[in-house]
N, C-alpha and C positions, 0 to 999 in steps of 0.2 A: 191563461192564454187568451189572447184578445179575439174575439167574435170570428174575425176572419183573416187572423194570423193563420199560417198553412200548417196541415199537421204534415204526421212522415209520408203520406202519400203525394203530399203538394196540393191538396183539396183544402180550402177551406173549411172550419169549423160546418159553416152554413151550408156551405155546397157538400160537403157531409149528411146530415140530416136531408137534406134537399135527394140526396142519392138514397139514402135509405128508403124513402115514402117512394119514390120512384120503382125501386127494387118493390116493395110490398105488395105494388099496383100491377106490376108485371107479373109477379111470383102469383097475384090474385088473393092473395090472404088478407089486402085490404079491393071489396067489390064498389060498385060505382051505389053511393049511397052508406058505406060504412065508416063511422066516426073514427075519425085519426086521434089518437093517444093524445089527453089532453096536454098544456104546455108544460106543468110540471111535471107529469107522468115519462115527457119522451125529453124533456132536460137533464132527469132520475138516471133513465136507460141509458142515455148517451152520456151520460159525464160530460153536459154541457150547461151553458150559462141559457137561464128561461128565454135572455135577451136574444140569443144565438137563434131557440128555437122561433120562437116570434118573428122574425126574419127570415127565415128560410119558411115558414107556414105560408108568410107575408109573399112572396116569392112563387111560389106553388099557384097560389092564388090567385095571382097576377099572369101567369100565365095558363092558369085552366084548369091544371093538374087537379085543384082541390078547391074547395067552395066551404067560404064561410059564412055560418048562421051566428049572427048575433045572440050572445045572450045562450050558445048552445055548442058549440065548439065552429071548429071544421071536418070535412065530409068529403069524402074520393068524390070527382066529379064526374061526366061524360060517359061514353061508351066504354062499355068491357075491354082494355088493352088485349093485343093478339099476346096470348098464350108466348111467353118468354123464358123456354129453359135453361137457361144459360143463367137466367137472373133469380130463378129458385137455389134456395138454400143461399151457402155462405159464398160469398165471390171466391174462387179459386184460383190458381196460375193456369193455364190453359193444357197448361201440358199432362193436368194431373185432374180434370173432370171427367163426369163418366162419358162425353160426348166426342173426346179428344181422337181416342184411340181407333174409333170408328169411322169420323170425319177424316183424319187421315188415310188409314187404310183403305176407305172406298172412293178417293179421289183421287189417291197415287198412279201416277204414269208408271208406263210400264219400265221407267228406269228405276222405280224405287223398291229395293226390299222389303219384304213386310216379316219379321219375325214376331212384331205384336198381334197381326192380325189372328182373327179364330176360324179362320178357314183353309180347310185343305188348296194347294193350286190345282188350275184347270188340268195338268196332266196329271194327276192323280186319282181323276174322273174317270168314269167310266164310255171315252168318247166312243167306243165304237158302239157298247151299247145303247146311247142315246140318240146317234146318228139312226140303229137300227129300228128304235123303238118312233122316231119323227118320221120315218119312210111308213111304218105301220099306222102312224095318227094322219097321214095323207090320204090313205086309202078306207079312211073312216068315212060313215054318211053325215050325209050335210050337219047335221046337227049336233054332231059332235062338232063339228069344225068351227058350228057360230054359232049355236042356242046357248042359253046360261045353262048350267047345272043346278041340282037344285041344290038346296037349302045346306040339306046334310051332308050331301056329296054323293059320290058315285058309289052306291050299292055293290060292287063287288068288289070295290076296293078296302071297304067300312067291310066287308068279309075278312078280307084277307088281313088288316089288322089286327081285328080281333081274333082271330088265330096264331098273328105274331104274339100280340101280348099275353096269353096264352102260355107263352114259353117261357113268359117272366111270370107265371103264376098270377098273375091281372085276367082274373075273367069277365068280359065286358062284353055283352049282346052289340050288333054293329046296328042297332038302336042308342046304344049309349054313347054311339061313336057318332062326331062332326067334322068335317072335314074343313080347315083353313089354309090359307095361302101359306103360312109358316107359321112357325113355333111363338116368335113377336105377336102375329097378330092373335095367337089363341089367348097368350097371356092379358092379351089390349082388351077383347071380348071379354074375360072370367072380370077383370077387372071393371067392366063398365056395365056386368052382372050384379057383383059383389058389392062394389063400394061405395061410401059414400065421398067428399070431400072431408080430409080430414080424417077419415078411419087411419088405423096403425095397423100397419103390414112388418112385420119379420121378415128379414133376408140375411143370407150367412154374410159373415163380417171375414174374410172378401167374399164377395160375389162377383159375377155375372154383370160387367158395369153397364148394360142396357135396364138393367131390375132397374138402378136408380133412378134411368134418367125416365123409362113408362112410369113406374109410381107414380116420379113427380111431375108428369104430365096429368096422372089424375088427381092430383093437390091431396098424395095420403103423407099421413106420416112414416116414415121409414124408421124401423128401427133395428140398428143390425144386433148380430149376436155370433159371439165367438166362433169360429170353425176350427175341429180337431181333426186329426187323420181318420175317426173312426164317424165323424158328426159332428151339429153344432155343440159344443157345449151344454149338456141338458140341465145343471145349475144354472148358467147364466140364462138359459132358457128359460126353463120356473120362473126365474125371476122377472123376466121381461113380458110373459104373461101375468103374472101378479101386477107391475107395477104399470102397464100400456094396454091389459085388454084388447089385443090386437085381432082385427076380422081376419085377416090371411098370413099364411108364412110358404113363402115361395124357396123353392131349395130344388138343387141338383141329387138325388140320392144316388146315383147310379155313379159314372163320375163326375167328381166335382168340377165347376168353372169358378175360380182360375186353378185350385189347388193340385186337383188330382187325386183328394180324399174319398173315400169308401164306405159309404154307411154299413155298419155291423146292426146286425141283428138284436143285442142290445137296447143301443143306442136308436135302434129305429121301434121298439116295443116301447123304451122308457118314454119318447116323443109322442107317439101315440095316446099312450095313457094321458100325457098331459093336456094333449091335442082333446080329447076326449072331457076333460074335466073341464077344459075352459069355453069348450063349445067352438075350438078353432078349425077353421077349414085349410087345408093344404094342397097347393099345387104344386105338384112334383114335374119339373122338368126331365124328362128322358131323353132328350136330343140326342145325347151320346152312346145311348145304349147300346148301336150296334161295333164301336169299339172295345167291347170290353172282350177279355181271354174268356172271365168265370162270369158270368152274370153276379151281380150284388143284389143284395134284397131290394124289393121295391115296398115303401109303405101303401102305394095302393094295394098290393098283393094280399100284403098282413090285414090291411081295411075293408078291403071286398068294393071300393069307390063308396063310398059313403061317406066319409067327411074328403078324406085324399081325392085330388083332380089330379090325373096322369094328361100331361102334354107330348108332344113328339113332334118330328119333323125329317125331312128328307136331302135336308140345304147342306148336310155337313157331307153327306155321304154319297149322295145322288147327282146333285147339281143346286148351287145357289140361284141360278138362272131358273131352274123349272121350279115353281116356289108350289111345294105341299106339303100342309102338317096337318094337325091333327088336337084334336079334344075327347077325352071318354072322361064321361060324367055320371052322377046319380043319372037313373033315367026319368023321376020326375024333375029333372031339371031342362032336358031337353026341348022342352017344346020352348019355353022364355028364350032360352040361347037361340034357339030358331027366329024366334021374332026377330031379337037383338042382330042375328048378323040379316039379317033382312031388310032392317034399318040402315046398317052402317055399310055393308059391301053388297044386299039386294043377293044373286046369286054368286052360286059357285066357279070355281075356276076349271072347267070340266076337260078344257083339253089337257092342262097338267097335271089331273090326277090319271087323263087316259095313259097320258107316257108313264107316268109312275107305274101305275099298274101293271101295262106290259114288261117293266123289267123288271118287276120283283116277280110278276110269273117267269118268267122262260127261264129260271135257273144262275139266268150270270148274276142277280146280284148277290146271291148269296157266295158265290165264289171271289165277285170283286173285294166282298168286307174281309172275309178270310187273309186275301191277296195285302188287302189295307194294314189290319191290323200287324199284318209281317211284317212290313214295311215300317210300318210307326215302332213298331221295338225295335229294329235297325238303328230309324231317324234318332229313338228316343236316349241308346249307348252313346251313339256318335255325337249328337249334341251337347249330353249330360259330361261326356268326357271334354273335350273343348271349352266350356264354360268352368269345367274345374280346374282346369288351368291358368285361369282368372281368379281362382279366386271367389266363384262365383258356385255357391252351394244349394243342389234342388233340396228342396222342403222335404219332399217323398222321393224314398230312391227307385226310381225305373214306374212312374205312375203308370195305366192303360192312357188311351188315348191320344192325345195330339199335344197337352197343355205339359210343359217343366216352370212350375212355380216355385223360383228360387232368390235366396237373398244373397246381395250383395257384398261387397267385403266392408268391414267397415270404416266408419267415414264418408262414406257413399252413396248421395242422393239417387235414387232410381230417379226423378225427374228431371234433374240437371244433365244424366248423362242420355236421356228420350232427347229432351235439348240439342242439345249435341250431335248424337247419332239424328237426327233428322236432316241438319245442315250437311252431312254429307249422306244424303237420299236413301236413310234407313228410318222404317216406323218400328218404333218399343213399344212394349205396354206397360207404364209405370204401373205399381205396386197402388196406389194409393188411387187409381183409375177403379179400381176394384172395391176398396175399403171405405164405407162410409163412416168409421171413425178414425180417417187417417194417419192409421198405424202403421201403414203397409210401407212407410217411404225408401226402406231400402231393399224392399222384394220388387221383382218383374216376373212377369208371364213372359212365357217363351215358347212359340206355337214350331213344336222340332219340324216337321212337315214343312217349312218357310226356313229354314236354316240352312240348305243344302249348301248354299254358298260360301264360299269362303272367307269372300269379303265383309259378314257381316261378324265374325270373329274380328279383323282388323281395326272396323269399325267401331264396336262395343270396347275393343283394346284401347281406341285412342278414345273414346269420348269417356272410358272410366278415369285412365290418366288424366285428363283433361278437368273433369270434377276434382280429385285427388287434389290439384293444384291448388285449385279455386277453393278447398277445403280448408287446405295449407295458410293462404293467403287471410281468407276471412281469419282464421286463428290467431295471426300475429297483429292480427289487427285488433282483434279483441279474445286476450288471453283467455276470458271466461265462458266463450263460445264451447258449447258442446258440454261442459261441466251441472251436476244436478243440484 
């Protein structure tokens, strides 16, 4: 094909290449001063002609992008490009990145449904006791009102945790405890603790599609690994520690995000062991712990915090608006984390840990989660049954929490029909938002708490019909579609 005949995208061969070194310098995997693949090297990679590459170098060069030394290649040029994630990893359809389903969801007017999203709605809150707990933080002294908090956070709140987690067999001095704005940032902190550029982190294969899109704001490698009902896969594990030596493996042990799987005890001692021989550190997300009926094991429990890092937060159950989570770490690791968030957010957020604090004393919130958890076995019948009349099968039957992660009928792109249901002002969560080896294409998350409506059954009815066709259509167009 001629240099700058168009391929199937309508890009030229050179404007190809020209987009790739573009993408490298955004993604940051080529830094200002780092040698570009020489011409035969990135003519190899690309299944192009030397002459294509030389053009499009020529090109870069010409406008800035890249600098050529004589006699020694070419070189990224200028200033560090602003941090681009959208342009790390493999270009995706939009509708199926990890960034999609959140950018939607948190810019949605209030005419649009959110079954994708991962948050309970505001009446599901606990308004009257927030209301009560903000009339209490008025009548606080000044310094509550405007002074920072300090570092670790508020002293009898780091009590009162460590008492909760206590119940989950985590014994943690409220020493070992740090107090963050949310659960995102504790992970953002352990990360810019831990890593370097370039380390390999493990995440369950689906996950939690915010894992993807923090890692790769800290340029790690990600590497996922099977999820079963019981854990990740602990073969495919071994293995992914043999073959990537990875510094961290972030996981949900309690329930899972998106699945609604349940670490067994097993499965959480075989991890361990391996966790243990390869010198790997674990951060266990526990967001969701206070939906659960039976509590699940926790590998911090089994660990005692010593390689395992337990995270938390308050945004699912509390309020997204009063933002407090939480970190229990080794306790010589504390003092570093202290600098570190002294660096990056200076103090604490003191009047949102003082409301937190007031409602998890006075008694309602333990009665609200009670209240919660009823309600989500309700929401989770009445959804599971509706979608099976679609056609549409959960993974796990009647999971705890808020999450039905289920597949599709076949033939059935989860992204074509996110597509679809968005045009008429519904957000999905495709299947492959979650999966960083996009396997997941005809599973969705389905947050039963955002389903109450009825319209979004109609809607999910016409945008699967609607794929169905378009499925149909590509087939007769080309018999061999779909075929292995």
């Amino acid at each position: 094909m001629d240099a700058k005949g168009p391929n199937a995208s309508g890009a030229t061969l050179v404007e190809t290449v020209m987009a790739t070194i573009r993408q490298r310098i955004a993604a940051r995997t080529l830094t200002p001063g780092a040698r570009l693949p020489s011409i035969r090297a990135m003519a190899k990679s690309m299944q192009v002609s030397k002459s294509t590459v030389v053009e499009a170098y020529e090109r870069l060069a010409a406008e800035g992008t890249i600098r050529s030394r004589p006699g020694s290649g070419f070189y990224a040029a200028g200033q560090l490009a602003p941090l681009s994630l959208a342009e790390i990893g493999p270009r995706l359809d939009r509708a199926v990145d990890p960034l999609w389903v959140s950018r939607q969801s948190l810019e949605a007017g209030e005419e649009m449904l959110k079954p994708g999203c991962g948050w309970l709605p505001a009446s599901w809150m606990p308004q009257a006791g927030l209301r009560r707990a903000l009339r209490t933080a008025a009548r606080a002294d000044d310094a509550a009102l405007a002074d920072y908090g300090t570092p670790l956070g508020l002293p009898p709140l780091r009590q009162l945790l460590a008492r909760r987690m206590a119940e989950h067999g985590v014994e943690a001095s409220p020493d070992q405890i740090m107090l963050t704005d949310c659960g995102t940032q504790a992970i953002d902190l352990l990360c810019r603790f831990l890593l370097e550029p370039g380390d390999a982190v493990l995440v369950d294969d689906p996950c939690y599609f915010n894992f993807h899109a923090l890692l790769r704001a800290h340029q790690a490698k990600v590497v996922g690994v099977t999820v079963t009902p019981s854990g990740p896969d602990i073969e495919l594990f071994a293995e992914a520690l043999a073959e990537h030596r990875p510094r961290l493996y972030i996981t949900n042990s309690g329930i899972h995000n998106p699945t609604g799987a349940i670490l067994s005890p097993v499965t959480a001692h075989r991890l361990l062991k391996l966790a243990d021989q390869a010198d790997l550190t674990i951060v266990e997300d526990d967001i969701f712990a206070d939906f659960e009926h039976t509590p699940a094991p926790r590998l911090a429990a089994f660990d005692g915090l010593q390689r395992v890092i337990q995270i938390g937060s308050f945004s699912k159950t509390l309020s997204a608006s009063v933002r407090c989570g939480f970190i229990a770490a080794p306790v010589d690791w504390m003092e570093g984390l202290t600098d570190l968030k002294i660096a990056t957010t200076f103090g604490g957020g003191r009047l949102s840990s003082e409301l937190v604090l007031t409602l998890l004393k006075d008694g309602s919130y333990r009665k609200h989660v009670e209240q919660l958890r009823t309600r989500l076995s309700r929401a989770m019948a009445e959804t599971a049954g509706g979608l099976k009349t679609m056609g549409i099968v959960p993974w796990i039957d009647q999971p705890a929490g808020m999450f039905l992660w289920c597949r599709l009928p076949d033939g059935i792109d989860a992204a074509d029909v996110a597509r679809h249901a968005l045009s008429d002002n519904v957000v999905l969560a495709p299947g492959n938002a979650f999966s960083l080896s996009h396997t997941a294409g005809r599973f969705m998350r389905f947050n039963v708490a955002q389903c109450g409506d009825q319209r979004i059954f109609k809607v999910l009815e016409k945008a699967i019909a609607a794929s169905r066709r378009k499925a149909v259509t590509l087939a007769r167009l080309d018999p061999n579609l779909g075929r292995s």
